[in-house]
C-alpha positions in Angstrom: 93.2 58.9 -32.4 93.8 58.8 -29.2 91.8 58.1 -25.8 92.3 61.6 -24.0 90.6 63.2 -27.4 87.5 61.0 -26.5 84.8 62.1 -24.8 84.6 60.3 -21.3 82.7 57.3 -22.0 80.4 55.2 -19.4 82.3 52.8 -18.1 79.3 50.5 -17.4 78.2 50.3 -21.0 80.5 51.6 -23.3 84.1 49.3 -23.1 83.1 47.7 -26.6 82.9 51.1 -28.2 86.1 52.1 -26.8 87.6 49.2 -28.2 87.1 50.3 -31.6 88.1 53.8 -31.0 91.5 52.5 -29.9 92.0 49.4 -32.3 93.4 51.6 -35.2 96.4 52.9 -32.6 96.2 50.0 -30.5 100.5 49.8 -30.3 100.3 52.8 -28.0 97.8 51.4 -25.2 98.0 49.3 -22.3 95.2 47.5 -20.7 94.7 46.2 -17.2 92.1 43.8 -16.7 91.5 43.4 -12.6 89.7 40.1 -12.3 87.9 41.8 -9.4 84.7 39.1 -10.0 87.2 36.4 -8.1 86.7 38.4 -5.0 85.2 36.6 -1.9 81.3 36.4 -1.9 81.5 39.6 0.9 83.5 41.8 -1.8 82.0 40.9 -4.9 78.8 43.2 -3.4 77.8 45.5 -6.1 78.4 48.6 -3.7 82.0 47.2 -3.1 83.0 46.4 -6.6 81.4 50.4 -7.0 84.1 51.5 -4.5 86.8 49.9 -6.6 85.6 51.7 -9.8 86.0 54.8 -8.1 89.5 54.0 -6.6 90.2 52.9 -9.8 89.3 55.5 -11.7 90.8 58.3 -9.3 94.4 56.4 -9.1 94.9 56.0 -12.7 93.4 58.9 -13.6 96.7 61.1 -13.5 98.1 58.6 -16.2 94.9 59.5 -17.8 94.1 55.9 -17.6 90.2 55.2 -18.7 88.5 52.4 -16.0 85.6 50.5 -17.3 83.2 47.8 -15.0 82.7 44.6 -17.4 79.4 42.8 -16.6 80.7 40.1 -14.5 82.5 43.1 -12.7 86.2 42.7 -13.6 87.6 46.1 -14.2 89.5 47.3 -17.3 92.0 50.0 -17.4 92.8 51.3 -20.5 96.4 53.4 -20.7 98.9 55.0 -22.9 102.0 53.2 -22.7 104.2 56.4 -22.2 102.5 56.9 -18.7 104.4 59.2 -16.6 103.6 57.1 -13.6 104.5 53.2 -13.4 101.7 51.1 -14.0 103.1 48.8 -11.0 102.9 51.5 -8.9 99.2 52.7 -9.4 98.5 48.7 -9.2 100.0 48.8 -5.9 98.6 51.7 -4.4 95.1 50.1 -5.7 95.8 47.5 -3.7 96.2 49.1 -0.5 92.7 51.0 -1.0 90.7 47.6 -0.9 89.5 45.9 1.4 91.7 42.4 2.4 90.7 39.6 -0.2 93.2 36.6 -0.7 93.6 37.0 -4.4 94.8 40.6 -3.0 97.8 38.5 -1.1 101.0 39.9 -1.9 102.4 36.2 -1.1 101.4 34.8 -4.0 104.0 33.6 -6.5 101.4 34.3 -9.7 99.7 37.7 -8.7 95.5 36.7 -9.8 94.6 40.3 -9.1 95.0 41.5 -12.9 96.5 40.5 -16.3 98.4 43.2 -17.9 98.2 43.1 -22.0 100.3 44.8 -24.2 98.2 45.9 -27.1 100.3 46.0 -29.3 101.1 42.5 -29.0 98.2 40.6 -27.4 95.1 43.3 -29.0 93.8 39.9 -29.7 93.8 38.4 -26.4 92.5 41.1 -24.8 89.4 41.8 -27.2 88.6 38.9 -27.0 88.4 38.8 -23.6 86.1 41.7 -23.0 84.1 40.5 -25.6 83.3 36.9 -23.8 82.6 38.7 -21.2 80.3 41.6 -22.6 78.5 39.2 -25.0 77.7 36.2 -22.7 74.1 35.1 -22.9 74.0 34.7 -18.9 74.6 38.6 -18.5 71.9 39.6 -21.1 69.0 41.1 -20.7 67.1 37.7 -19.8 67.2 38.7 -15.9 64.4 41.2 -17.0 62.5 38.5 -18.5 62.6 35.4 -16.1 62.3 37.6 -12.8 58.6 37.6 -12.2 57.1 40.0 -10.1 53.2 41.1 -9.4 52.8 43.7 -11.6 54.5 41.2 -14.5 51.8 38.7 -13.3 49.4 41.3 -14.1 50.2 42.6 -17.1 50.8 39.1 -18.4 47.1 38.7 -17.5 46.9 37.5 -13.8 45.0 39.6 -12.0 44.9 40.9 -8.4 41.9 38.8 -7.5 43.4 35.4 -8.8 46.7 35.9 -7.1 45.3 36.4 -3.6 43.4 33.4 -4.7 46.1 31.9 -5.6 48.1 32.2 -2.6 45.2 31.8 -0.5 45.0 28.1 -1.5 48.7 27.2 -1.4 48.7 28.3 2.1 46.3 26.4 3.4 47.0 23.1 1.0 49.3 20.4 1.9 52.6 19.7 -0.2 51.9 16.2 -0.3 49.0 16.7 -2.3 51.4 18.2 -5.1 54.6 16.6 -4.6 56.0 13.6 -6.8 59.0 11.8 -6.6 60.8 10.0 -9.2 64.1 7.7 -8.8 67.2 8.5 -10.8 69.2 5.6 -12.3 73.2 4.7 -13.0 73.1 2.4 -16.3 76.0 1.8 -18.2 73.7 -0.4 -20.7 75.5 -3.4 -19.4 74.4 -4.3 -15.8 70.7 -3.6 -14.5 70.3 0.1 -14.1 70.8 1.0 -10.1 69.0 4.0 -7.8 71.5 6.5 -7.0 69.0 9.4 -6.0 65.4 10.4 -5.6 64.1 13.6 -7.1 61.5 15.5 -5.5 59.1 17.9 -8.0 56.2 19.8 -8.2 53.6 18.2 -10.2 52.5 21.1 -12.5 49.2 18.8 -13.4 48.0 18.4 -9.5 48.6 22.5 -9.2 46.3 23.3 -12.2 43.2 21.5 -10.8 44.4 22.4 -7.1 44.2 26.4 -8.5 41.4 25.9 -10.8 42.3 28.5 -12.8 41.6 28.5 -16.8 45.7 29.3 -17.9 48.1 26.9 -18.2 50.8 27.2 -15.6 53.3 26.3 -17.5 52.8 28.5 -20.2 53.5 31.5 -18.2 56.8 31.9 -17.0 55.5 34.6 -14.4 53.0 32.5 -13.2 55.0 29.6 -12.8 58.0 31.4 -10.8 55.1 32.9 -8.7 53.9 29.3 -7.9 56.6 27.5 -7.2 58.7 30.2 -5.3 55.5 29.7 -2.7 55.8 26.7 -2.4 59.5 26.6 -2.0 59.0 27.7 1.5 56.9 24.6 2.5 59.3 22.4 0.8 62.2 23.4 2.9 60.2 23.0 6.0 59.2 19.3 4.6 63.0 18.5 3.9 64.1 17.5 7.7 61.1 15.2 7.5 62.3 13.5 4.3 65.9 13.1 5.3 64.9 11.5 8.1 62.6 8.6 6.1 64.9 5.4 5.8 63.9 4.4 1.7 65.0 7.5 0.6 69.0 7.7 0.3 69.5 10.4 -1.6 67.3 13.8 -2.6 67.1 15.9 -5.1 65.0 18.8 -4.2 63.8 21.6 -7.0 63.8 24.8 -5.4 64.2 28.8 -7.1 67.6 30.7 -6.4 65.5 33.6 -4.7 64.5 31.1 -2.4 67.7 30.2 -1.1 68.6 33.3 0.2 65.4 33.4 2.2 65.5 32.8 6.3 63.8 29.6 6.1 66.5 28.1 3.8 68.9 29.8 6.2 67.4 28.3 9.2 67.1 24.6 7.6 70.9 24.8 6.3 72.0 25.7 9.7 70.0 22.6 11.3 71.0 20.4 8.3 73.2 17.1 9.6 74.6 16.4 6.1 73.5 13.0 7.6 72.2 12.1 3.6 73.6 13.8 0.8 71.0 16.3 -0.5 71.3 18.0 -4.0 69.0 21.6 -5.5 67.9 21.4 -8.7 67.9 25.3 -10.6 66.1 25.9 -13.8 68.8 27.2 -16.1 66.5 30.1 -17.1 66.5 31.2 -12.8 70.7 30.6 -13.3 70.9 32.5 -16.5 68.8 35.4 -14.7 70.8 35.5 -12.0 74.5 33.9 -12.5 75.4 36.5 -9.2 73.2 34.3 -6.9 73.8 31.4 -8.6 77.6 32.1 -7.2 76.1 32.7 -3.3 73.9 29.5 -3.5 77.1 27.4 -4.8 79.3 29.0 -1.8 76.8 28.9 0.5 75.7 25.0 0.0 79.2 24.0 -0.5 79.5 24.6 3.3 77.6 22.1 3.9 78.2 19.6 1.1 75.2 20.1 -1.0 75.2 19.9 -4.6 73.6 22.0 -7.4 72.4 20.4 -10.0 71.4 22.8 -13.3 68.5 21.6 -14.3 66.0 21.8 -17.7 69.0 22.3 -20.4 67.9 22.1 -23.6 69.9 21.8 -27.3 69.3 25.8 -27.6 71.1 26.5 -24.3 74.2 23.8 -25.3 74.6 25.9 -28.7 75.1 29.3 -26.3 76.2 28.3 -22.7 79.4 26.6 -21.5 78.2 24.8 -19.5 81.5 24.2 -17.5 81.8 27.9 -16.9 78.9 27.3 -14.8 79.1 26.8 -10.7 77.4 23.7 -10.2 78.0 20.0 -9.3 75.1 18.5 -12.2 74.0 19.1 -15.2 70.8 17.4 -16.4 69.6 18.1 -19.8 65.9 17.6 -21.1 66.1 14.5 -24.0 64.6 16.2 -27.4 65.5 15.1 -30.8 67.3 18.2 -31.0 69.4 17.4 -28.1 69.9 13.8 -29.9 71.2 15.9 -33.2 74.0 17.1 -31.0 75.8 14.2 -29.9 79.1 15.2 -30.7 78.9 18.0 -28.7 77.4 15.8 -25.7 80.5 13.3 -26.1 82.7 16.1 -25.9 81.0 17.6 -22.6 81.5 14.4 -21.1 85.2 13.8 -21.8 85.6 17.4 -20.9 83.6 17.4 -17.4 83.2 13.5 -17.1 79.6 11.5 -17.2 79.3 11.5 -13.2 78.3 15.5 -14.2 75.5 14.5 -16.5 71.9 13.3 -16.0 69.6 12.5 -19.3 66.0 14.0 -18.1 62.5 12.6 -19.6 63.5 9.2 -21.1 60.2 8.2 -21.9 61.6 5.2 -23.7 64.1 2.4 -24.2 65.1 4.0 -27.4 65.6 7.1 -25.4 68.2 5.3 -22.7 69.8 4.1 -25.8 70.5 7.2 -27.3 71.8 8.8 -24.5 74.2 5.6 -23.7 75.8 6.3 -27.2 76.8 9.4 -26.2 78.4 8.3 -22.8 75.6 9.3 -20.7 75.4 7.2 -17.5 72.5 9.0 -15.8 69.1 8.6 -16.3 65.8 9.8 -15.2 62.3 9.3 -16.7 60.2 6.1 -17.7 62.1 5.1 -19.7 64.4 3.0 -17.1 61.2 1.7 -15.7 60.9 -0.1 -18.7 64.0 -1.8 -18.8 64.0 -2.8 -15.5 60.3 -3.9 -15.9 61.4 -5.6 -18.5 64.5 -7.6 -17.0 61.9 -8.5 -14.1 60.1 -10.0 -16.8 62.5 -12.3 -18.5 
């Protein structure tokens, strides 16, 4: 069997069923894989990495070379090793048809730009990376589901009426009335537990008997998303005026990726001092439906020295997600007794991205603190730590 027999195949969707059509003959193929998802922000645009599938595909086409566009947006060409033309040669002339991106740099002494695999040799190697890549959870179909928009609202049973409501009283509300904040703790289980940051949240209980409305918030994903990306905007215009109070050294501020490319955030980033270091929190469910902006939030805050912190990780999202494939600064993971039943896996976490990455959410107890020391964990948020220090006070 042999590729030019084939019928053309989509190169968006179908790389995993050309794979199998080659693996019986896989000793006469060739396969490029152009790691064009390490462009620069500017050139990862979909309509740019579009215009490199199409010089892709015309270039290697002569060698009747098949290009397909993985879903993080590498490119993989798939060719016959007895191609008339060199393979270096089509590379090149690839080259020269992009745009100018540094892992494009002729200078470098270890070319990023693509990985060549022999598949005759390395069929391995280069299955299975397409298939890490084509089976990751965080390019699944769980955009679709955690991307609310009105007519979602609706059909999820929010009507019309109760939005406008809805918005109607955020507007005209003040933040204050809804906003908590709750002190974050280094404790090594030794010396008393000592605030490193203050996080800033929504309280989801305050909002339901602001709203009045009869379904739980949190219950619907929509409706929450809805909620919270209103009030994102009032958040960021109350930020300037929390940096500037004198008992609070270090924020933590939740806020939804959709928000962050929003002129508002713009505008505050621009005016931001760094003068107090200032950290996001993202849901994991907002990163996991959209790892793209995830990638623009982490360049664009970097210039500027702002962390992201992941947020909401649960023992369901360890078992799938690596986490330290993942652009961010934090990771702070929900305590559950299921998280608690994978301990080994949190130890090895931390010796593999270090404890200063971790913060244990919603210790509600000392036993809590406890269980999380035993794995390594240093961080801590939740009641938890009030208790211990209540109780240090005490004795």
């Amino acid at each position: 069997m042999t590729i030019e027999n084939e019928q053309p195949l989509d190169p968006s969707t179908e790389i995993l069923t050309a794979l199998d059509h080659i693996k019986p003959t896989a000793s006469s193929f060739k396969a490029i894989m152009f790691h064009t998802s390490k462009f620069t922000l500017f050139n990862r645009e979909p309509k740019r990495i579009d215009f490199a599938l199409e010089e892709a595909t015309r270039i290697f086409s002569p060698i009747k070379g098949l290009v397909y566009k993985l879903k993080n947006h590498n490119l993989v060409c798939i060719i016959q090793r007895n191609a008339v033309i060199s393979i270096e040669r089509c590379i090149s002339q690839l080259k020269r048809t992009l745009p100018a991106d540094p892992i494009l740099n002729e200078g470098h002494k270890k070319d990023g730009f693509y990985t060549v695999f022999d598949l005759g040799t390395q069929w391995e190697d280069f299955a299975e990376a397409v298939h890490e890549i084509e089976n990751d959870p965080i390019y699944s179909s769980v955009k679709k589901q955690a991307d609310g928009t009105t007519t979602q609202l609706i059909t999820n049973g929010i009507n019309l009426d109760t939005l406008a409501n809805i918005e109607k009283i955020l507007t005209n509300s003040n933040l204050l009335s809804y906003l908590r904040r709750q002190p974050i703790y280094w404790y090594d289980g030794k010396d008393k537990p000592r605030k490193i940051a203050s996080h800033l949240f929504l309280s989801m209980q305050a909002l339901q008997d602001s709203l009045a409305i009869s379904d739980p918030i949190m219950a619907n994903t929509w409706l929450f998303k809805h909620i919270t990306t209103l009030l994102d905007k009032q958040t960021i215009n109350f930020l300037p005026q929390l940096l500037s109070h004198n008992s609070i050294e270090n924020i933590h501020a939740n806020i939804n990726l959709r928000s962050i490319v929003t002129p508002a955030f713009h505008k505050f980033l621009h005016n931001y001092n760094k003068d107090k270091p200032l950290s996001f929190c993202i849901d994991i469910v907002d990163y996991m439906a959209h790892p793209d902006v995830l990638e623009f939030a982490h360049d664009l805050l970097g210039q500027k020295n702002c962390r992201i912190i992941i947020s909401s990780i649960n023992a369901a999202h360890l078992a799938v997600i690596k986490l330290d494939k993942i652009p961010a600064n934090v990771f702070k993971i929900n305590w559950s007794p299921p998280i608690m039943e994978r301990k080994d896996d949190l130890k090895a976490l931390i010796k593999e991205i270090g404890a200063y990455r971790l913060i244990l959410h919603r210790c509600e107890t000392e036993q809590d603190i406890q269980a999380g020391l035993e794995c390594g964990i240093e961080q801590f948020q939740g009641f938890g730590i009030d208790k211990i220090l209540k109780k240090d006070t005490i004795e």
